[in-house]
C-alpha positions as CSV (number, residue, x, y, z in Angstrom):
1,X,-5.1,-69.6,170.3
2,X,-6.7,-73.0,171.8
3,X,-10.4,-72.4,173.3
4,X,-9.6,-76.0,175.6
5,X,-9.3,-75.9,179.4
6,X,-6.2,-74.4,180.6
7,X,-3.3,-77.1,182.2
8,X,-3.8,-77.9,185.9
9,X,-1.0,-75.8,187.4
10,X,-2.3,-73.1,185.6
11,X,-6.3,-73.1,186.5
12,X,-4.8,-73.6,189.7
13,X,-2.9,-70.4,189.8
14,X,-5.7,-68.5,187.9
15,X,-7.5,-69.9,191.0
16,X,-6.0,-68.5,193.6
17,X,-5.8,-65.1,192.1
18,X,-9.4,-64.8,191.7
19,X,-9.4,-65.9,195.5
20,X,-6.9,-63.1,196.0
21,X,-9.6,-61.1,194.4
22,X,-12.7,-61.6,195.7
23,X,-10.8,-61.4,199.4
24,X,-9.9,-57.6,198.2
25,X,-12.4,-55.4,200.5
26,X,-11.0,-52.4,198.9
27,X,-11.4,-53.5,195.4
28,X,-15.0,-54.3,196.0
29,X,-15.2,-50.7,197.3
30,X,-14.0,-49.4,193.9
31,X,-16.2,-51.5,191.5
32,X,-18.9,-51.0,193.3
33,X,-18.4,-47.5,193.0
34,X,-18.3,-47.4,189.4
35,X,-21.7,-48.8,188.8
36,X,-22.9,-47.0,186.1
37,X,-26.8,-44.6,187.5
38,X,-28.9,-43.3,185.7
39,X,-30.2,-40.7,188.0
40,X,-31.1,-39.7,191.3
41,X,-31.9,-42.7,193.8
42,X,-34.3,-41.8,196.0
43,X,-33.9,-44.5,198.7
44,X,-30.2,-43.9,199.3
45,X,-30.8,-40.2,199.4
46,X,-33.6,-40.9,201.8
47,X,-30.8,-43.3,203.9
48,X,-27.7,-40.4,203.7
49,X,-30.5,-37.9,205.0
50,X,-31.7,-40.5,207.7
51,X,-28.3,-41.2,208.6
52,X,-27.4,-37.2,209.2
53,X,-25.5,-36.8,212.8
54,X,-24.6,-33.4,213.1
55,X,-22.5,-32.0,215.5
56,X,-23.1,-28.9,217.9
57,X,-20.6,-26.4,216.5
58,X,-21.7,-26.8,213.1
59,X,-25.5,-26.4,213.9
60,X,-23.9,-23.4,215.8
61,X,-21.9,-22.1,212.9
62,X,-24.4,-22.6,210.4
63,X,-27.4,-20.7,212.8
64,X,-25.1,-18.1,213.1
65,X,-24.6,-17.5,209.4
66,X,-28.0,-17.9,208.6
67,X,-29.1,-14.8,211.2
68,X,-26.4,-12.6,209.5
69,X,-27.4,-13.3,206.1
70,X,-31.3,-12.8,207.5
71,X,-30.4,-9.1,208.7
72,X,-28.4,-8.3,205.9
73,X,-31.5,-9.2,203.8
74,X,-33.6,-7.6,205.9
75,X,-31.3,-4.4,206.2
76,X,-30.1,-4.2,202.4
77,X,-32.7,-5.9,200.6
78,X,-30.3,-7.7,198.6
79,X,-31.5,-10.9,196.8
80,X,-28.8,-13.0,196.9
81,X,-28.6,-12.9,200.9
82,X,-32.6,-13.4,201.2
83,X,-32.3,-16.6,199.0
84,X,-29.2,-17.5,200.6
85,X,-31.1,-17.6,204.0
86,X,-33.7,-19.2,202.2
87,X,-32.0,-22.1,201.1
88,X,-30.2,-22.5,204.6
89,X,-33.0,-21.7,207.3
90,X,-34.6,-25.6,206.3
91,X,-31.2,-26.9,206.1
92,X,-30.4,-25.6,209.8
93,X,-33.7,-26.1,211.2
94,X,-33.1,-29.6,209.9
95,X,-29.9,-30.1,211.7
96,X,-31.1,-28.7,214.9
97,X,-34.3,-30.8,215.3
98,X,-31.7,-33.8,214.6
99,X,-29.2,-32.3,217.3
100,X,-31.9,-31.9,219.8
101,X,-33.6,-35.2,219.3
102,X,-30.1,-37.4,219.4
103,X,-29.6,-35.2,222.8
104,X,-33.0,-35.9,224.5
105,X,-32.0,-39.8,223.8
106,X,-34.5,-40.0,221.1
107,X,-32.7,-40.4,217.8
108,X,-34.3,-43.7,216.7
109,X,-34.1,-47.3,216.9
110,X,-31.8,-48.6,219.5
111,X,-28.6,-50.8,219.0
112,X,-26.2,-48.2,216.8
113,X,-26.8,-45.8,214.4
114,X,-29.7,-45.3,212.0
């Protein structure tokens, strides 16, 4: 196998493949989803949580089924529905705060989403 630069007509179709490739939005998508983590990032768990725009039915929904699992661990005393609710209150309370503050007009910077 020769270690020498490859023919013209054939650096220039190795060329244009590798132009091919580095046009490919949706194979840039895929390797930059494989990048190997080693752990939790912070910041971009900090941006997905910034970014959070729920929608009314689901705040709605998910207040709904965290007052039926707080009387059922009020009425039955079971664990698994008091730290069920426990676990959900913050998440709703979350949501709702973020609901009502993109509704007053105040969800953050101006010019698009966070």
């Amino acid at each position: 196998m020769s270690l020498g630069r490859l023919p013209e007509h054939e650096q220039h179709i190795l060329d244009e493949i590798e132009r091919s490739l580095r046009r490919d939005r949706r194979l840039n998508r895929l390797l930059r989803g494989r990048r190997a983590r080693r752990g939790p990032d912070p910041k971009r768990f900090a941006a997905r949580v910034a970014r959070c725009d729920p929608r009314g039915r689901t705040v709605a929904l998910l207040t709904v089924v965290s007052v039926a699992l707080m009387v059922t661990g009020l009425v039955t005393s079971a664990p698994w529905a008091i730290w069920t609710f426990a676990v959900l209150w913050p998440v709703v309370v979350f949501l709702g705060f973020r609901l009502l503050s993109r509704w007053s007009g105040d969800a953050g910077p101006p010019g698009g989403r966070q």
